[in-house]
C-alpha positions in Angstrom: 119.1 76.5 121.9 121.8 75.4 119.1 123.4 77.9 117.1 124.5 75.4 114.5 124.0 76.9 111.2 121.5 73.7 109.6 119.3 74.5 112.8 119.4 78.6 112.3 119.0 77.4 108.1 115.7 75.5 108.9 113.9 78.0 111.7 114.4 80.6 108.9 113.0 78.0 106.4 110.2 77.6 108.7 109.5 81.2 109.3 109.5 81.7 105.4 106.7 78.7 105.0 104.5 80.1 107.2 105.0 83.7 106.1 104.3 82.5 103.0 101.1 80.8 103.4 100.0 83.5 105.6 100.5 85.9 102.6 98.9 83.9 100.2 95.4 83.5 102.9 96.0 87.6 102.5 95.6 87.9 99.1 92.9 85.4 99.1 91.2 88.0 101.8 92.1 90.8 100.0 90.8 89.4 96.4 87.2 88.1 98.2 87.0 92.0 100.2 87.3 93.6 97.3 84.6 91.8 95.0 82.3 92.1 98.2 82.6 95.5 98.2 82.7 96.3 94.9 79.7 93.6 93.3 77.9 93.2 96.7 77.7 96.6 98.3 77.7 98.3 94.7 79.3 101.0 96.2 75.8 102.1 98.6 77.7 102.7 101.2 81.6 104.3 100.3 80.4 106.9 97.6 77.2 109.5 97.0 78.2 109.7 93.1 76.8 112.8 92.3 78.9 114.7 95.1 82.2 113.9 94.2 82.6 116.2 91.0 85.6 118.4 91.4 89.1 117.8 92.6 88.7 119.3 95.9 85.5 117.2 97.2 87.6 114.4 95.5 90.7 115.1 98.0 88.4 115.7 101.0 86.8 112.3 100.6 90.4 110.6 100.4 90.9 112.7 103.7 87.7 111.4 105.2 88.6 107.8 104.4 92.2 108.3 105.6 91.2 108.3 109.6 91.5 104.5 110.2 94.2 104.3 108.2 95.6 107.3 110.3 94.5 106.2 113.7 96.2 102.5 113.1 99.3 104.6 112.8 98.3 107.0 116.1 97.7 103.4 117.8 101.4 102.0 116.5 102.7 105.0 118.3 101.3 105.3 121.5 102.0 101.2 121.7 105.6 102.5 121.4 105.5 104.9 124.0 103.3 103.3 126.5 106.3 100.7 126.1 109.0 102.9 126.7 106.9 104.5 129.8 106.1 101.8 131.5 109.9 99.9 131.2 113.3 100.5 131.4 112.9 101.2 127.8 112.1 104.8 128.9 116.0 105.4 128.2 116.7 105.2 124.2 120.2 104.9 124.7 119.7 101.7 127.2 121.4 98.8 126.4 121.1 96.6 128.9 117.3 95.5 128.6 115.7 92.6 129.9 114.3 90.3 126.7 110.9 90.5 127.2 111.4 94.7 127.1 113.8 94.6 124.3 111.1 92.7 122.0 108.4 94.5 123.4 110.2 97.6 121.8 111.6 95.8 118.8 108.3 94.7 118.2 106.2 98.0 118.0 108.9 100.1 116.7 108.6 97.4 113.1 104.6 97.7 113.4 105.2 101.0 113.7 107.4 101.8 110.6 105.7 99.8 108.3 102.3 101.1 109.2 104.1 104.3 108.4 106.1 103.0 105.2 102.1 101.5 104.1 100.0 104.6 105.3 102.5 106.7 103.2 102.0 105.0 100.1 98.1 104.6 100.4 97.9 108.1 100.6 99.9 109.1 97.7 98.0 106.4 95.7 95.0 107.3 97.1 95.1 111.1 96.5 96.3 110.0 92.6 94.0 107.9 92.1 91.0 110.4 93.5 92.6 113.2 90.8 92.1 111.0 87.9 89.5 107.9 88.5 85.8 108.1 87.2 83.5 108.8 89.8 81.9 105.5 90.3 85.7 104.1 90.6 86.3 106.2 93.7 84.8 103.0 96.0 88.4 101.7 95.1 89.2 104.4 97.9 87.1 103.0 101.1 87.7 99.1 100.2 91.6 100.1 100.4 91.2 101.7 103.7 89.5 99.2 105.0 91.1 96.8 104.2 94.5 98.8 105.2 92.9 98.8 109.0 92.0 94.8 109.0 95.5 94.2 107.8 97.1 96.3 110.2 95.4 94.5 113.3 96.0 91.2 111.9 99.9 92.0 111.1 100.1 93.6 114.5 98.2 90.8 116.1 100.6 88.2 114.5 103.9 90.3 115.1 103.3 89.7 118.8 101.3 86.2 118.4 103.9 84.7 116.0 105.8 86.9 113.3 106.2 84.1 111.0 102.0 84.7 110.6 102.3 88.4 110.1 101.5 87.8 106.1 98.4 87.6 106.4 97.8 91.3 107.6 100.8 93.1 105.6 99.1 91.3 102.0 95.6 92.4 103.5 97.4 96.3 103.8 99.8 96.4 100.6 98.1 94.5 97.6 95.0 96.8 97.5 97.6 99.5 97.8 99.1 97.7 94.9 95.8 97.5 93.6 95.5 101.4 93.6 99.1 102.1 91.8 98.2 99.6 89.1 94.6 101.2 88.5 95.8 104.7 88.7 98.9 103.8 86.1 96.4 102.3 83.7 93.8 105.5 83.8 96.7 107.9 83.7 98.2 105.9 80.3 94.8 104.4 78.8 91.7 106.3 80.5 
């Protein structure tokens, strides 16, 4: 494999095209989940309006939504571990590791953080939003989180197919996050 800096200069302009196309198929996702949910289901099946009334039932129905989104995380981890068990990877401190194990790690430990870095933010936004939002806006909450565990398996699944791909699940995971900022913001300032 040549080093030479026009062939390093077009594998990363490679890997930038198809991260970019994969992100723009991600919002596409994102954009047709959202009006499915929101005009198709017409909330039936995310929200019992007349439940959700004070803050606490508000904050409990974030929490009940938050499981996927938690157990994508709980699955990033134990894909770490298992790694380090089951290789020489077991020692933190190794250096020496084989290529396929030092990916493998390398891999799983990026999944893992920005799972974190995304499950983080949707929960702050989430929780925000749930204080402030009109009832029949607190749908917003499950089309987020599910669409935060589809784009986690499809950003995990093309980290370790081809990471040039992996667009397609962080857009489906971090616009609808977006989504939630922006909509909160606006009701905080204007609603």
């Amino acid at each position: 494999m040549s080093t030479h800096p026009s062939s390093v200069h077009e594998r990363v302009s490679a890997s930038r095209k198809k991260y970019a196309i994969s992100a723009v198929i991600g919002v596409v996702l994102a954009l047709s989940w959202f009006f499915v949910a929101w005009y198709g289901l017409e909330g039936r099946y995310f929200v019992i309006v007349d439940r959700y009334l004070d803050i606490g039932d508000r904050l409990a129905y974030v929490a009940k939504w938050m499981t996927g989104p938690g157990l994508c995380l709980l699955v990033s981890v134990v894909m770490v571990a298992n790694v380090r068990a089951f290789t020489p990877a077991i020692d933190p401190l190794e250096t020496d590791l084989e290529e396929k194990d030092e990916r493998a790690i390398h891999v799983w430990r990026n999944i893992t953080t920005n799972t974190t870095e995304q499950i983080l933010l949707l929960l702050i936004g989430t929780m925000a939003f749930a204080v402030i939002a009109p009832q029949y806006w607190l749908r917003l909450i499950p089309i987020a989180a599910v669409s935060f565990v589809a784009g986690r398996v499809i950003f995990a699944l093309g980290y370790l197919v081809a990471s040039g791909w992996r667009g397609t699940g962080f857009a489906l995971t971090f616009y609808p996050i977006v989504g939630i900022y922006a909509v909160t913001l606006y009701l905080y300032f204007y609603g």
